[in-house]
C-alpha positions, 0 to 999 in steps of 0.5 A: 500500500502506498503511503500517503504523501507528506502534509510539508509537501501536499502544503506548498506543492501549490507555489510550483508552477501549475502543470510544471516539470517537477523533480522528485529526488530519491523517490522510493515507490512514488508516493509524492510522484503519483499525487503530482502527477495526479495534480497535473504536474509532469513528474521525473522520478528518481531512484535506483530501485527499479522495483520500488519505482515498478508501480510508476512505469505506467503512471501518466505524467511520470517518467521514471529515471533508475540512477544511483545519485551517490555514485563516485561521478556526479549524476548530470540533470538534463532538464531545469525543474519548476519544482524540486521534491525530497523526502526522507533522503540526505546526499549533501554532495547534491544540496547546492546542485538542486538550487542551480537545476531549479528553473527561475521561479522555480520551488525547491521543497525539502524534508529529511531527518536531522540530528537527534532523530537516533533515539527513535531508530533510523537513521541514526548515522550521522552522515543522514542526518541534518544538523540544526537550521542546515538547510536554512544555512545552505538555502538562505544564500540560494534562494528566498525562504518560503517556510523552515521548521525542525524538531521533533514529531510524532505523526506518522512515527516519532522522528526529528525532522527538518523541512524547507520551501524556497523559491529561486530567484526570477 
């Protein structure tokens, strides 16, 4: 059964461009890239489980993409993104690229887990975990804020988890 997609994410989908070409980074079984889709939205999903993305392959509006994002070679986008959308994924090598693919005006919406996420499981190394406002930090520079939160969380698991919506500039 798919999951049902992020209330962070069903909240600012709406700032992206109606009917706009939409990244959704690590995208597991599709849970985000269905709903999209299913908004109007032209959808590439990402990820490098074929059988995780096996339910997208006949969705309309998703083009599913099979890449390793943490290989030693940098992945090569070849498109610009009206909106940009991760969930519960963290390969900070990728955090500044994903402002320069966003299209001007283009929506870059954000959440994973953050430090002090370990005492409720995984993840728990740190290497997948945000540290305090570091989206914020990274973003600020980039792009123009939208709305920031972080900490704990109980729905739909306990976790600690931090979220951004920013715009790039026009």
């Amino acid at each position: 059964m798919l999951e049902n997609p992020s209330p962070w994410i069903i909240k600012y989908a709406p700032q992206i461009k109606s009917k706009g070409h939409v990244l959704d980074l690590a995208c597991g079984n599709g849970r985000h890239a269905i709903w999209l889709a299913g908004q109007g939205y032209l959808v590439d999903a990402i990820d490098r489980d074929p059988i995780a993305t096996s339910r997208m392959k006949d969705v309309e509006n998703i083009n599913v993409l099979i890449l390793d994002l943490e290989t030693s070679e940098r992945p090569k986008f070849n498109h610009s993104y009206d909106g940009i959308i991760v969930s519960r994924y963290l390969h900070r090598p990728l955090l500044t690229t994903l402002a320069d693919i966003l299209n001007p005006s283009g929506v870059l919406i954000y959440e994973t887990f953050m430090i002090g996420n370990e005492r409720h499981g995984k993840p728990s190394n740190p290497d997948f975990l945000l540290l305090p406002d570091e989206l914020l930090n990274i973003y600020t520079p980039l792009l123009s804020i939208i709305g920031f939160e972080q900490g704990d969380e109980q729905e739909p698991r306990p976790a600690v988890m931090q979220r951004i919506c920013a715009k790039k500039h026009t």
